[in-house]
TORDREN-827386 format. One record per residue (C-alpha): residue number from 1; residue in one letter; x, y, z. Coordinates in steps of 0.25 Angstrom, whole numbers. Layout:
<sites>
 pos code     u     v     w
 NUM    A     X     Y     Z
...
</sites>
This chain:
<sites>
 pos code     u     v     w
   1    X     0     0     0
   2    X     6    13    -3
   3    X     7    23     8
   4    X    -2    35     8
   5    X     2    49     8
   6    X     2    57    16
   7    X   -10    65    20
   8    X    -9    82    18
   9    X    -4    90    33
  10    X   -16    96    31
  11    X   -24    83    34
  12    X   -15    82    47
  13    X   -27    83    57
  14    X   -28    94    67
  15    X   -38   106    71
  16    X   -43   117    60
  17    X   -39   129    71
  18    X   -46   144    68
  19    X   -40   152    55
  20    X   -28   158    53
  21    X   -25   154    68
  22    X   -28   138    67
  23    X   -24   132    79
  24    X   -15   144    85
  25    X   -22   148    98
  26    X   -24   133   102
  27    X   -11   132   102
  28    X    -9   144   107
  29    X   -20   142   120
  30    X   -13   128   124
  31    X    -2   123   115
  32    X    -2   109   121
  33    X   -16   106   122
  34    X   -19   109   108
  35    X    -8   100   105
  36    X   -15    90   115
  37    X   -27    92   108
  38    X   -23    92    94
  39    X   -15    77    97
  40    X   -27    73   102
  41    X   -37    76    92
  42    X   -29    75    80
  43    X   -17    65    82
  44    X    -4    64    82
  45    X    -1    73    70
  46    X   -11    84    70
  47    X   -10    97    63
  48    X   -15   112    68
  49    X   -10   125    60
  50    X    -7   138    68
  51    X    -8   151    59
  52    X    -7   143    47
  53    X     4   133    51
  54    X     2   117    52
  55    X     7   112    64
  56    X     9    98    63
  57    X     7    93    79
  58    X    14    78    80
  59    X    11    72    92
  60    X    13    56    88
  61    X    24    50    93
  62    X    26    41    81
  63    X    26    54    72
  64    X    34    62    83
  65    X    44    52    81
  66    X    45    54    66
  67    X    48    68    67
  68    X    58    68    78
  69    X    64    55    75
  70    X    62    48    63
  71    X    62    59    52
  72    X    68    70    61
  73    X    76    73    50
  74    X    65    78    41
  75    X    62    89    52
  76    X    66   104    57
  77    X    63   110    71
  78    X    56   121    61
  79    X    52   135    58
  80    X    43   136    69
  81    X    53   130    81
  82    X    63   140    76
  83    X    55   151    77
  84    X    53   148    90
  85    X    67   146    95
  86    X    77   151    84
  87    X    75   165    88
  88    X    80   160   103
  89    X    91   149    99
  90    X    95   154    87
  91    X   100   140    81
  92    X   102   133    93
  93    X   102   117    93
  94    X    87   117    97
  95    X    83   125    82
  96    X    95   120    73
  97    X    92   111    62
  98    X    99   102    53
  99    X   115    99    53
 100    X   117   112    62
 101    X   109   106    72
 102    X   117    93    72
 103    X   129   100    75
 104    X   125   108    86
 105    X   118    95    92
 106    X   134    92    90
 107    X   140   100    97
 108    X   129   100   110
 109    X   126    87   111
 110    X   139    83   119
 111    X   135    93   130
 112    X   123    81   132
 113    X   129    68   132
 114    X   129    60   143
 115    X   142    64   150
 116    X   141    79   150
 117    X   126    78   156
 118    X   131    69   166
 119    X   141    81   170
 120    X   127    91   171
 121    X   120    83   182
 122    X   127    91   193
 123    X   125   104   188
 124    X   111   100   185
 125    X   109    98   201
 126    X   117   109   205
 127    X   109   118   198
 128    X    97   112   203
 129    X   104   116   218
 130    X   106   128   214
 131    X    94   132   208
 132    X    88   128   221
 133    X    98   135   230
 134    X    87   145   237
 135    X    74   139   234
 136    X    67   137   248
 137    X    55   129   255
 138    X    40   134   249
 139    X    45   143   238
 140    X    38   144   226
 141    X    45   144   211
 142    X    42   144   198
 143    X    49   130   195
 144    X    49   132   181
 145    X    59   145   182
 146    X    67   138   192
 147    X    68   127   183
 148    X    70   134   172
 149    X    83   143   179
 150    X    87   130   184
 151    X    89   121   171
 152    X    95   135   164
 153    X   106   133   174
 154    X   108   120   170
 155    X   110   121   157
 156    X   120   132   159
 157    X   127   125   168
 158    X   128   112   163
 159    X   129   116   147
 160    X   135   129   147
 161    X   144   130   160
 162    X   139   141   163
 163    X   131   147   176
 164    X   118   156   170
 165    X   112   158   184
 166    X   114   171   184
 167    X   109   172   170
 168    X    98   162   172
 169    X    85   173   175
 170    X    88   180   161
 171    X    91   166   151
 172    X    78   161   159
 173    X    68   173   156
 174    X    74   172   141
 175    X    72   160   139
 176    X    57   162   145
 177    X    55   172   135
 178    X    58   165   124
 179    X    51   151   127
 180    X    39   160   131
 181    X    38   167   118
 182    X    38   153   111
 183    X    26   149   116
 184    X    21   160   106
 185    X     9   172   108
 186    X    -1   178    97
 187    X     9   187    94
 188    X    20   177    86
 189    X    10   181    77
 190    X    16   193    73
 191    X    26   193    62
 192    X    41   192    68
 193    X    45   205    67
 194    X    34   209    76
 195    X    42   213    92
 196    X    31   207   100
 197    X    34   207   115
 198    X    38   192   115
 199    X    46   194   102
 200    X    55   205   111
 201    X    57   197   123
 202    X    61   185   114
 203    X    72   193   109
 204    X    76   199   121
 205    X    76   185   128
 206    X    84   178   116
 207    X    93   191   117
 208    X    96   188   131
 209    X    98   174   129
 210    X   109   177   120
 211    X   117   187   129
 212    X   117   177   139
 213    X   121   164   130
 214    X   131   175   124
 215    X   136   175   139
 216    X   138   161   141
 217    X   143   160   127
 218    X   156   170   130
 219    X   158   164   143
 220    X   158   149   137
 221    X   168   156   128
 222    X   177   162   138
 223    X   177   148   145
 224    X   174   138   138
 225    X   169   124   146
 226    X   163   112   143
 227    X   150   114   139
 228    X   139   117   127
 229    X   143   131   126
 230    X   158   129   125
 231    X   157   118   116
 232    X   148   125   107
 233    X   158   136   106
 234    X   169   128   103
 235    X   160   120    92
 236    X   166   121    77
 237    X   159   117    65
 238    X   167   108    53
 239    X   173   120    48
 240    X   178   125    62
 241    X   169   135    64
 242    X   165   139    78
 243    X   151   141    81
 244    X   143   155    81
 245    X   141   163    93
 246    X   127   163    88
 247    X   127   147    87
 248    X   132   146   100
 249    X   123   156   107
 250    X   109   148    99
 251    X   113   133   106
 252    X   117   140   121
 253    X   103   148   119
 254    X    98   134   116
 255    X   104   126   126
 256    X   100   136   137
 257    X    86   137   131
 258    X    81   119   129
 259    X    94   116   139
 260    X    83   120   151
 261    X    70   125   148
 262    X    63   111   146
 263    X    73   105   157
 264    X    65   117   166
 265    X    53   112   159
 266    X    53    99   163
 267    X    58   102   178
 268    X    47   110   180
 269    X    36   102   174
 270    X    39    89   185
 271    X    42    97   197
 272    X    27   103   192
 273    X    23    87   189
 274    X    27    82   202
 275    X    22    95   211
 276    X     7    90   203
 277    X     9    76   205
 278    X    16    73   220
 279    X    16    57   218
 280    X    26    56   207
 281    X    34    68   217
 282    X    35    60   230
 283    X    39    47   221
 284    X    49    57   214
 285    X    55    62   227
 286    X    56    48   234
 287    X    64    42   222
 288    X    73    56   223
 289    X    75    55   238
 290    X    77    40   238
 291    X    88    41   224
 292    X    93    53   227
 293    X    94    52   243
 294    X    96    68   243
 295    X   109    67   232
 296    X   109    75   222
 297    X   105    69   211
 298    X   115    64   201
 299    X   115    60   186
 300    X   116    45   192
 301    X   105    48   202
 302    X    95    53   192
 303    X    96    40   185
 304    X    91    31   197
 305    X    78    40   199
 306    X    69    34   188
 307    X    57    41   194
 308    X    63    55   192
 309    X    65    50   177
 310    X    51    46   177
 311    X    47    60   182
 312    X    53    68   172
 313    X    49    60   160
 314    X    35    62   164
 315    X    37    76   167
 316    X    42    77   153
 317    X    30    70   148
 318    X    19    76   153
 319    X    26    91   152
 320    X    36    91   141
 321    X    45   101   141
 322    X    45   104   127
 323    X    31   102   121
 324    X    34   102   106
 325    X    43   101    96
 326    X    42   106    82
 327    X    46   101    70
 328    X    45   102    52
 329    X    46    93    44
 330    X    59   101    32
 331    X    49    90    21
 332    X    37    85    20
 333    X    34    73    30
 334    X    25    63    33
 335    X    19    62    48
 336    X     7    53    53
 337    X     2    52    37
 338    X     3    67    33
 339    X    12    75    26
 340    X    19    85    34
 341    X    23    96    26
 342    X    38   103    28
 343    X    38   114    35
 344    X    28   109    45
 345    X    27   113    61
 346    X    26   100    67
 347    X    24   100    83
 348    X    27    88    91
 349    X    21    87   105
 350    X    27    81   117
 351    X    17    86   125
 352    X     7    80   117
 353    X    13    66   115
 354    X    19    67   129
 355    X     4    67   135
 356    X    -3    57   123
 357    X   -11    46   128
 358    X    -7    37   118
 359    X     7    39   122
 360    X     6    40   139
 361    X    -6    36   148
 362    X   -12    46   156
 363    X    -3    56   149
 364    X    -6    67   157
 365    X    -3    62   170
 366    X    12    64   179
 367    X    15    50   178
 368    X    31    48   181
 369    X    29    32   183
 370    X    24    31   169
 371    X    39    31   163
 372    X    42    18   164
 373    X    51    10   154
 374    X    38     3   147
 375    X    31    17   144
 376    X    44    22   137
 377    X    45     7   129
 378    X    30    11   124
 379    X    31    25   121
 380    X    31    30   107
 381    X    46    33   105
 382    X    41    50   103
 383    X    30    48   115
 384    X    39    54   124
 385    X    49    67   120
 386    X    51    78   129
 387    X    67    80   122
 388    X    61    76   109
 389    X    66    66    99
 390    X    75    62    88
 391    X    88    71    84
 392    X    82    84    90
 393    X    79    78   104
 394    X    83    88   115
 395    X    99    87   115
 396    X    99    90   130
 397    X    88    79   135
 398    X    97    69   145
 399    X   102    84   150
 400    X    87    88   153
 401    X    83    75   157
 402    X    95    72   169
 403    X    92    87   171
 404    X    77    87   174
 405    X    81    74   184
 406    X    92    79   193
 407    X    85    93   194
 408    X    72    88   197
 409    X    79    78   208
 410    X    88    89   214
 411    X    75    98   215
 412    X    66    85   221
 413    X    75    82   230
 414    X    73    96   238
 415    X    62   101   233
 416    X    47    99   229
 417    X    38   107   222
 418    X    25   112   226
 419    X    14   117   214
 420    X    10   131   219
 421    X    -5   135   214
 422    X   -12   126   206
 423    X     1   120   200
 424    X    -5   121   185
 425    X     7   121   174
 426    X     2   130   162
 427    X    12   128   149
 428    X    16   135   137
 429    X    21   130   124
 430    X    34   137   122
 431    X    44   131   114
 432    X    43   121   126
 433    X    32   119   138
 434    X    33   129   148
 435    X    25   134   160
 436    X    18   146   157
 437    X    17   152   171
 438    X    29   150   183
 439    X    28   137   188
 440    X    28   139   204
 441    X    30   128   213
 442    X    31   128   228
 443    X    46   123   233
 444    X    47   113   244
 445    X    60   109   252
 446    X    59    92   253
 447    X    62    90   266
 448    X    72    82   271
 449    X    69    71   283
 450    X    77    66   294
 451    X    81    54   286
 452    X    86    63   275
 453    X    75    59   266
 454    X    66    69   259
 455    X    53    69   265
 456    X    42    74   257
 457    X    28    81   261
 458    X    19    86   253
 459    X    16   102   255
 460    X     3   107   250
 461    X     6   115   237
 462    X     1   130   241
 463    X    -3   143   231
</sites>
């Protein structure tokens, strides 16, 4: 029998949306329950336009695959991603394509092997202590800035061998400026050359940015280490050519900006879970005090707390950092029976397969327990991808993963969080899934009893 061809894009089912708009302020309303909605009632492949433009939503795993794995190849990161980020990182290694791309996945990837992430596991906790240095019984914090200062610190530390601290307020509010201004407003509307309000403070964040990589850029020169900085600036091409200032300033903007803002991310959204579900906190805490007997935790000790592993994953699951990746096809391609035209916007949903009942039972509930080594045997292998997949997974992942672990377990062991009001977690769709409101949780001191075990009461969360 001879195959059939492929149906038109336009036949790709999905909702009719209102004129000249289609589906824009659904999007715009609630980003991820439209795309909830649209999986649901359509499928795995479902179409919706926003002023004018097809958007091709993928949320099959099968078909997930064969854009990030099996045909990778035949796909950019596309216009519309580097829209949103070029004017930001410049070329960096999250927007570059193509054989540039390779080289500069080169040159970075030897700051992620094994070995050298082994060495980051004690700055990781000493910056954990740090951060923690003055934090007292009963205060109230927004967590997610304290996270977010926290893993910026890191990063710095541990990649570039520097110390930002003192630098850490201004790259932080950048930065927040420019993921903000991501999740987009009626006024992107506006042709480009219009100064909107959020077009200025875009470029005054990147502005600041730049003078402060430019900083760690000339001191990296004037004392060259053993880090992603130095090496970078000692990077020559075939023909002995030294990289650009320019260059160099797009992959540090890059590394400062993906190297802690999901890691933030995630740290915030399981102290939230576990604050929302104190079952899977006490079983958290007794397997930290019993592994960990008040250590500090080690790269060797994170490996003997399964739980902890467990916890994250979920947290990942049910709140991925980054909800979406967009990809276009460069020709004419074939997904789920229909031809896909080149130049298309195609966004795939981790939130939405992440939370798919045909993937996971009772998807939308905190269930740690259910990582076992027979769900992972028979999962779809796209069902789960909070660093993504194929040659553009996230190049930093083991760095996030044992960086989540030993800063939720150096926080855990002194620490538990409290919700403060009704504990509700509102999200935007920025570039990734971010809280739209501070995110205020009441600190508690673990106490320590006379056998030196922790001792764990539960306090009444207050307003």
């Amino acid at each position: 029998m001879s195959e059939q061809p492929a149906r038109p894009p336009s036949s790709v089912p999905g909702p009719d949306g209102t004129p000249l708009l289609g589906s824009f302020l659904d999007v715009r309303r609630d980003s991820f329950g439209f795309r909830e909605r649209l999986a649901s009632e359509h499928g795995g492949l479902a179409r919706y336009t926003v002023l004018g433009t097809d958007v091709f939503l993928l949320t099959d795993p099968d078909l997930v695959e064969q854009v990030l794995v099996q045909d990778n190849q035949r796909y950019v990161k596309g216009e519309l991603f580097q829209q949103q980020l070029a004017p930001v990182l410049g070329n960096g290694l999250l927007n570059s394509e193509g054989e540039f791309w390779r080289r500069q996945r080169h040159l970075i990837q030897p700051a992620f092997t094994p070995d050298r992430i082994a060495e980051y596991a004690g700055m990781m906790t000493d910056s954990t202590r740090r951060a923690t240095a003055n934090w007292e019984d009963g205060d109230v914090r927004d967590v997610h800035g304290e996270t977010m200062a926290l893993t910026l610190d890191i990063v710095a530390t541990a990649l570039m061998g520097v110390d930002i601290r003192d630098r850490t307020p201004a790259v932080g509010a950048a930065l927040d400026t420019v993921m903000e201004a991501a999740a987009g407003s009626l006024l992107d509307l506006l042709p480009p050359w219009v100064p909107t309000p959020a077009r200025q403070s875009v470029d005054e964040a990147v502005a600041t940015l730049d003078r402060i990589v430019d900083e760690i850029i000339a001191e990296k020169r004037g004392d060259p280490g053993d880090d992603v900085v130095s090496a970078l600036l000692r990077a020559e091409d075939e023909e002995g050519e030294s990289m650009s200032d320019e260059q160099v300033r797009d992959e540090v903007k890059t590394l400062l900006l993906a190297g802690h803002e999901t890691t933030a991310l995630s740290l915030t959204f399981t102290l939230h879970l576990l604050a929302r579900h104190p079952e899977v906190e006490r079983r958290l805490l007794a397997e930290l005090d019993a592994k960990l007997d008040g250590e500090t935790p080690t790269l060797g000790a994170v490996g003997d707390l399964p739980y902890l592993e467990q916890v994250v994953q979920e947290s990942m699951r049910l709140l991925p950092p980054v909800h979406g990746i967009l990809r276009e096809p460069t020709e004419d391609v074939t997904l789920g029976g229909y031809r896909i035209p080149a130049g298309s916007t195609l966004s795939i949903s981790q939130w939405v397969v992440h939370r798919d009942s045909d993937v996971y039972d009772d998807p939308e509930s905190f269930r740690p327990e259910r990582w076992t080594d027979e769900l992972e045997a028979d999962l779809p292998r796209l069902g789960y991808f909070p660093f993504s997949a194929g040659p553009r997974r996230c190049i930093g992942d083991r760095f996030a993963m044992l960086e989540a672990k030993l800063v939720l377990a150096t926080l855990l062991q002194s620490y538990r969080f409290e919700l403060v009001g009704s504990g509700e977690l509102d999200l935007i769709a920025s570039i990734t899934s971010r809280p739209s409101d501070p995110v205020r949780m009441r600190i508690r001191e673990r106490a320590v009893g006379a056998t030196g075990r922790r001792t764990d009461e539960a306090v009444p969360a207050e307003d």
